[in-house]
ZAKE-20276 format. One record per residue: residue number from 1; residue in three letters; chain; x, y, z of N, C-alpha, C, O, CB in turn. Coordinates in nm, 2 decimals. Each point is the difference from the previous one (the first is absolute). Glycine has a CB too. Layout:
BEGIN
[NUM,ALA,A,[X,Y,Z],[X,Y,Z],[X,Y,Z],[X,Y,Z],[X,Y,Z]] ...
***
This chain:
BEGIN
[1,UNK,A,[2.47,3.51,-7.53],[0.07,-0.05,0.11],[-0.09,-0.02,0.12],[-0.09,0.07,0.01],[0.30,0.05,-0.09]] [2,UNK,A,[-0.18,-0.24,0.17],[-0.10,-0.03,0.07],[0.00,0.08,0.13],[0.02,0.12,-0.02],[-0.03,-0.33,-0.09]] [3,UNK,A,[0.00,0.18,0.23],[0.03,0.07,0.13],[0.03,-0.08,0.06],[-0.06,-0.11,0.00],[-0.07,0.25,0.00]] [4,UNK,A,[0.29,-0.13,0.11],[0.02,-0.13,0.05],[-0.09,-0.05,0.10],[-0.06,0.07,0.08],[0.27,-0.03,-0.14]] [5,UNK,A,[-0.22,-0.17,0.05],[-0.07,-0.08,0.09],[-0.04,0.09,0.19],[0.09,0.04,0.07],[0.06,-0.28,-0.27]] [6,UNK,A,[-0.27,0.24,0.25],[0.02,0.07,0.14],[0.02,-0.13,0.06],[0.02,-0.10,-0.06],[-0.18,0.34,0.07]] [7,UNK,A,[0.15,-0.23,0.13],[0.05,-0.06,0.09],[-0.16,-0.10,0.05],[-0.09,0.04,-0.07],[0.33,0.18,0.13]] [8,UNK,A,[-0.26,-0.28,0.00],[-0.15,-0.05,0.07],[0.01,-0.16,-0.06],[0.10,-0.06,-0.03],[-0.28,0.31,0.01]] [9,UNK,A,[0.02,-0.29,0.01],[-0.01,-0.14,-0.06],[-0.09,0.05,-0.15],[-0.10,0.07,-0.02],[0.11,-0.25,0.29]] [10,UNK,A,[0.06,0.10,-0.34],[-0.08,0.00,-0.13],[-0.12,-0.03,-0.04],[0.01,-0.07,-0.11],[0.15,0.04,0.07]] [11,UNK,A,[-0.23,0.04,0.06],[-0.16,-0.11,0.00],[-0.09,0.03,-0.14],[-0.11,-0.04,-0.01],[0.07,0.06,0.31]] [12,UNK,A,[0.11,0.04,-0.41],[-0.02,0.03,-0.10],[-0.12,-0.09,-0.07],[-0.12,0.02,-0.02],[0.36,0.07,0.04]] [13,UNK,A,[-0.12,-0.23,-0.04],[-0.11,-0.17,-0.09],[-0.09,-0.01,0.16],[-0.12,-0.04,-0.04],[0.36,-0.19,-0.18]] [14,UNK,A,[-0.25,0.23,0.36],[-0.12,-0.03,0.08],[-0.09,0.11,-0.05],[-0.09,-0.02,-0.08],[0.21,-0.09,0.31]] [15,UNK,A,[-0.11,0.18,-0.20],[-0.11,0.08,-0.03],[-0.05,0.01,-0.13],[-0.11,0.05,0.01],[0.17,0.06,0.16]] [16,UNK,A,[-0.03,-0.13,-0.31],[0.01,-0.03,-0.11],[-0.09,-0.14,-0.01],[-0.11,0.00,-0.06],[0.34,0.15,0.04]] [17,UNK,A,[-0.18,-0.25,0.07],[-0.07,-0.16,0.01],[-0.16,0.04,0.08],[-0.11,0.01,-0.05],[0.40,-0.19,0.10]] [18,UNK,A,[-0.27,0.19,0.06],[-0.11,0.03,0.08],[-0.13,0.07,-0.11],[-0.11,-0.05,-0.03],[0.31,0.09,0.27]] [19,UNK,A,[-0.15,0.09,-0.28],[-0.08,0.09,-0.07],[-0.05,-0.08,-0.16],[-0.07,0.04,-0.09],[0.20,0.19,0.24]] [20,UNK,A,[-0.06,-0.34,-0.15],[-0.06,-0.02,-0.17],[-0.10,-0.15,0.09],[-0.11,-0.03,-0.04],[0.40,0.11,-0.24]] [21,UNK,A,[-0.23,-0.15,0.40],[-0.11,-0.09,0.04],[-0.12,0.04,0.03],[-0.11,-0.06,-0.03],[0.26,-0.02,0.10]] [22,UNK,A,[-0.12,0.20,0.01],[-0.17,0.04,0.08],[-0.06,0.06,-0.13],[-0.12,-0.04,-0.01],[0.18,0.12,0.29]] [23,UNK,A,[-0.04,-0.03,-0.32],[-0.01,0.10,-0.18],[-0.06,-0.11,-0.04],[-0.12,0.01,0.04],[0.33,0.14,-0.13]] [24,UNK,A,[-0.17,-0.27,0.01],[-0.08,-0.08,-0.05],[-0.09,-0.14,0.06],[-0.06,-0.08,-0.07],[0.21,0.19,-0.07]] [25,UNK,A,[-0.14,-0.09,0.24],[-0.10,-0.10,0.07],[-0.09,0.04,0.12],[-0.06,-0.09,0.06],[0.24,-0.07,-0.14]] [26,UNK,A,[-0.20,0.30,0.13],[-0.07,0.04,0.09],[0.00,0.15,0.02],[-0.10,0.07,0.02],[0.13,-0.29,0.07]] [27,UNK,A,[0.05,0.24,-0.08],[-0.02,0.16,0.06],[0.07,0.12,-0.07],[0.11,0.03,0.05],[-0.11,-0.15,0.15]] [28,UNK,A,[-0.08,0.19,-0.31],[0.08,0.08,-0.11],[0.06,0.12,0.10],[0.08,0.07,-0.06],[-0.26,-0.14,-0.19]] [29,UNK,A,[0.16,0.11,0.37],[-0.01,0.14,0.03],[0.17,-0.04,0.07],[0.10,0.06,0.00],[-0.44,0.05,0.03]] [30,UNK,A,[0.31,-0.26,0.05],[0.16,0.02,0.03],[0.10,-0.05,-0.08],[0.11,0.01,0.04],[-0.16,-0.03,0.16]] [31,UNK,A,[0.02,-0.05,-0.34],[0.13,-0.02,-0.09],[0.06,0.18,-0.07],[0.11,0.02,-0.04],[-0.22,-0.33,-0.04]] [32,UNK,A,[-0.01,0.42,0.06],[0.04,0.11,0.02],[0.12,0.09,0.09],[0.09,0.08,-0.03],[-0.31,-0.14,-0.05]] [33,UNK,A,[0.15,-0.02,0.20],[0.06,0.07,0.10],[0.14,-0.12,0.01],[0.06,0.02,0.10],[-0.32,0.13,0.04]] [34,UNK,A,[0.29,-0.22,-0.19],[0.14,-0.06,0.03],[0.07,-0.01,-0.14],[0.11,-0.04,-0.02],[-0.20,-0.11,0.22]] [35,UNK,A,[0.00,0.21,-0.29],[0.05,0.03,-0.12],[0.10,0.12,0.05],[0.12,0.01,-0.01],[-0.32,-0.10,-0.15]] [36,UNK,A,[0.12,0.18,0.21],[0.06,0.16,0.00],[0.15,0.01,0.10],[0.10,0.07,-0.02],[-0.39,0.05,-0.01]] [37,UNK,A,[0.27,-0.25,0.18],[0.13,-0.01,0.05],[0.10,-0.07,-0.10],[0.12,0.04,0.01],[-0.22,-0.05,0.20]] [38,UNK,A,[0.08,-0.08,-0.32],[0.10,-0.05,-0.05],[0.07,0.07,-0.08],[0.12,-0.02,-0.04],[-0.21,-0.15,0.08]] [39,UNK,A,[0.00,0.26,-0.09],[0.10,0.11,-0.11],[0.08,0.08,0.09],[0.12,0.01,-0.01],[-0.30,0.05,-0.20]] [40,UNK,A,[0.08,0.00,0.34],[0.12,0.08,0.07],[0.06,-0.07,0.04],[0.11,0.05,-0.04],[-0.20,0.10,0.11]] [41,UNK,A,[0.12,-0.28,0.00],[0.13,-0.05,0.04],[0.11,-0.01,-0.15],[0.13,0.00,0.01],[-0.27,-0.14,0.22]] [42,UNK,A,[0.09,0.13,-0.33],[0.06,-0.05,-0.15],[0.09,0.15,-0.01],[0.12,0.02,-0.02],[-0.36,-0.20,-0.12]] [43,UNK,A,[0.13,0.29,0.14],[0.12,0.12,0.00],[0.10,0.03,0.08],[0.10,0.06,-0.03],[-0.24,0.01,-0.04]] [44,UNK,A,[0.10,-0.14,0.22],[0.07,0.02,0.09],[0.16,-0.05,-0.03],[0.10,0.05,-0.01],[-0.33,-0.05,0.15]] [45,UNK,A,[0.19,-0.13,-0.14],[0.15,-0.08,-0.01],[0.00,-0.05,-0.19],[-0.02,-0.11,-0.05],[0.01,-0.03,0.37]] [46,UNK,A,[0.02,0.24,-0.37],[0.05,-0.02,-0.15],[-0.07,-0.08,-0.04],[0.01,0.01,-0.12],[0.20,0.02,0.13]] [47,UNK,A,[-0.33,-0.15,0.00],[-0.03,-0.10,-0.05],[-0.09,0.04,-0.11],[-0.04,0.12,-0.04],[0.08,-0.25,0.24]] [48,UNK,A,[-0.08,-0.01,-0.26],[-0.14,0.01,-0.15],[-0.12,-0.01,0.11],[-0.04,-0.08,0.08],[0.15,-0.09,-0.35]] [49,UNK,A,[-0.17,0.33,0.20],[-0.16,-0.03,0.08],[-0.11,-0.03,-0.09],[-0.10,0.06,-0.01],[0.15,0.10,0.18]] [50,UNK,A,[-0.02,-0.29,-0.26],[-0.08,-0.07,-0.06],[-0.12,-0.08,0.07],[-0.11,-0.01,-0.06],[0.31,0.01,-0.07]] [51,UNK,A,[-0.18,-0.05,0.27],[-0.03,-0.09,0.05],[-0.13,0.08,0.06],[-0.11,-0.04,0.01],[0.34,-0.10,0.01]] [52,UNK,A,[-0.14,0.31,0.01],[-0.12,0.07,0.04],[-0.13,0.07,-0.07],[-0.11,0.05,0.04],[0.29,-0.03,0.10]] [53,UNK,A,[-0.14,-0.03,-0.25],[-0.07,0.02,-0.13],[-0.09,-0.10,0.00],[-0.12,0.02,0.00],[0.30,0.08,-0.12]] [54,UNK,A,[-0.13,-0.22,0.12],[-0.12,-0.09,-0.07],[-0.06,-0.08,0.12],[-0.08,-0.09,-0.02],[0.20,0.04,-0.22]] [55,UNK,A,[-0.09,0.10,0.38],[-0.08,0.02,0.10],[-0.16,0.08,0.01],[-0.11,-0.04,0.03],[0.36,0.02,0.04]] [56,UNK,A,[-0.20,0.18,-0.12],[-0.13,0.07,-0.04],[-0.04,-0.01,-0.10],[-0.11,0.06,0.02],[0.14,0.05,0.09]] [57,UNK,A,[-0.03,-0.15,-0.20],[-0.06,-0.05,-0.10],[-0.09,-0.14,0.06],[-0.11,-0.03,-0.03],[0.32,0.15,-0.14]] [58,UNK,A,[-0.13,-0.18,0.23],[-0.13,-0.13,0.05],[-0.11,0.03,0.07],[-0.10,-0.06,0.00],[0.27,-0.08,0.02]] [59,UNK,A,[-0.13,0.24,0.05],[-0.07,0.06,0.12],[-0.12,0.05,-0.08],[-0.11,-0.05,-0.01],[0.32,0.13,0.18]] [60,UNK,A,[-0.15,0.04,-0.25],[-0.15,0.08,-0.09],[-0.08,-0.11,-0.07],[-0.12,0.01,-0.01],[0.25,0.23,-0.06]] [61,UNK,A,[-0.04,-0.40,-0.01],[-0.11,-0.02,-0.06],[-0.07,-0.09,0.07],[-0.10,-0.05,-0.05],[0.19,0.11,-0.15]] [62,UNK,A,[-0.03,-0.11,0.33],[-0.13,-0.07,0.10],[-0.08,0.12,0.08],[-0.09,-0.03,0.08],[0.24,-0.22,-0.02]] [63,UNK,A,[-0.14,0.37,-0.07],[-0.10,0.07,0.00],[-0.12,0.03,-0.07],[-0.12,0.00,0.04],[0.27,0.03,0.04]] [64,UNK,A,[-0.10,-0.01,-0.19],[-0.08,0.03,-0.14],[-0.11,-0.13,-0.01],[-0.12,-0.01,0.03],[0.35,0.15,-0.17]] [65,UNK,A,[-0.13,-0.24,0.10],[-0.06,-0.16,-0.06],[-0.14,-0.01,0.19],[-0.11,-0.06,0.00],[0.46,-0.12,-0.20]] [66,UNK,A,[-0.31,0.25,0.30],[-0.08,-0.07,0.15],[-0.11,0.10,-0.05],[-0.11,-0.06,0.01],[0.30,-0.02,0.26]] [67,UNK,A,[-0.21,0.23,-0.35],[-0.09,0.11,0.01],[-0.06,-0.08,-0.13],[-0.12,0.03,0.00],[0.24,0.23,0.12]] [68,UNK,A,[-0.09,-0.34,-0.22],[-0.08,-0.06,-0.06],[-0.07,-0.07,-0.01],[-0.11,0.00,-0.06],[0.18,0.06,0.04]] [69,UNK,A,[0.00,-0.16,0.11],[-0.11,-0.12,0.04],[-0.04,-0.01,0.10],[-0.03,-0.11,0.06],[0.11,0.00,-0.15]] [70,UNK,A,[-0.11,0.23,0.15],[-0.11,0.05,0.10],[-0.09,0.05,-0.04],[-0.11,-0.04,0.03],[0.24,0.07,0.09]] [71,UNK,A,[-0.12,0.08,-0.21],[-0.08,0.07,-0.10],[-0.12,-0.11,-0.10],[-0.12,0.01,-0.02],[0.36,0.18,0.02]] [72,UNK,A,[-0.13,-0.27,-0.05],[-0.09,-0.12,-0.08],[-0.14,-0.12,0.06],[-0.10,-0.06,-0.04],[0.36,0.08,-0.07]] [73,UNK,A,[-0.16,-0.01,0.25],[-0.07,-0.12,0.10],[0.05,-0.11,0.01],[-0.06,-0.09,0.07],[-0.11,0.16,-0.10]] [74,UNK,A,[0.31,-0.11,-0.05],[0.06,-0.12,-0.03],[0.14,-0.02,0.12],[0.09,-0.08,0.01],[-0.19,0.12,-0.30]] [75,UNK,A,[0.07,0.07,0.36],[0.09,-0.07,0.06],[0.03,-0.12,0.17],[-0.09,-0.02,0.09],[0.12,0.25,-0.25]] [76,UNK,A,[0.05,-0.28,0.16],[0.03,-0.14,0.04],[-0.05,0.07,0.17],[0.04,0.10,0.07],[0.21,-0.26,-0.27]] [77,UNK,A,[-0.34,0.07,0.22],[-0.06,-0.02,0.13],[-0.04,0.15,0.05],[0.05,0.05,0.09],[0.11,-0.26,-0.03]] [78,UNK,A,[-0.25,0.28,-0.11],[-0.04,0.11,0.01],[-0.15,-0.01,-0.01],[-0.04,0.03,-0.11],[0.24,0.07,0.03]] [79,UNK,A,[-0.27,-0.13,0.15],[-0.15,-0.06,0.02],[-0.10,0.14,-0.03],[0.02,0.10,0.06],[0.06,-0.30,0.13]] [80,UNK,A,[-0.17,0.19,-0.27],[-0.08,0.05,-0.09],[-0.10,0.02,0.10],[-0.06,0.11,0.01],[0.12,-0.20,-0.24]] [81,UNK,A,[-0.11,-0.02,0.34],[-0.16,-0.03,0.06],[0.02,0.09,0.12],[-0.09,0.02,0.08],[0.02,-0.31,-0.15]] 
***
């Protein structure tokens, strides 16, 4: 059984959307961090915190994938000279 809905604004899918954008196109540490509001707002007001899930998940693997192609030297516009 769920918990009824609280009272506020839902911002569940914004912070959810936000965290899978910045996640995979720039910034892994804040699709984490908007991952982790969208599950709490998801618990908050009954919703699926899918969105917040595959928020941090984008987040860790543009971290991971940025510590590799740093590590390799291959990564985009990161000047060697």
């Amino acid at each position: 059984r769920t918990p009824p809905p609280a009272r506020g604004r839902d911002r569940t899918t914004l912070w959810g959307v936000l965290g899978i954008v910045l996640g995979l196109i720039c910034c892994g540490v804040l699709g984490i961090i908007f991952g982790y509001l969208s599950i709490r707002d998801a618990r908050r007001y009954g919703q699926s915190p899918l969105l917040g899930y595959l928020a941090i998940a984008f987040g860790v693997i543009n971290i991971i994938g940025g510590a590799i192609l740093r590590s390799t030297g291959n990564y985009p516009f990161w000047n060697n000279d």
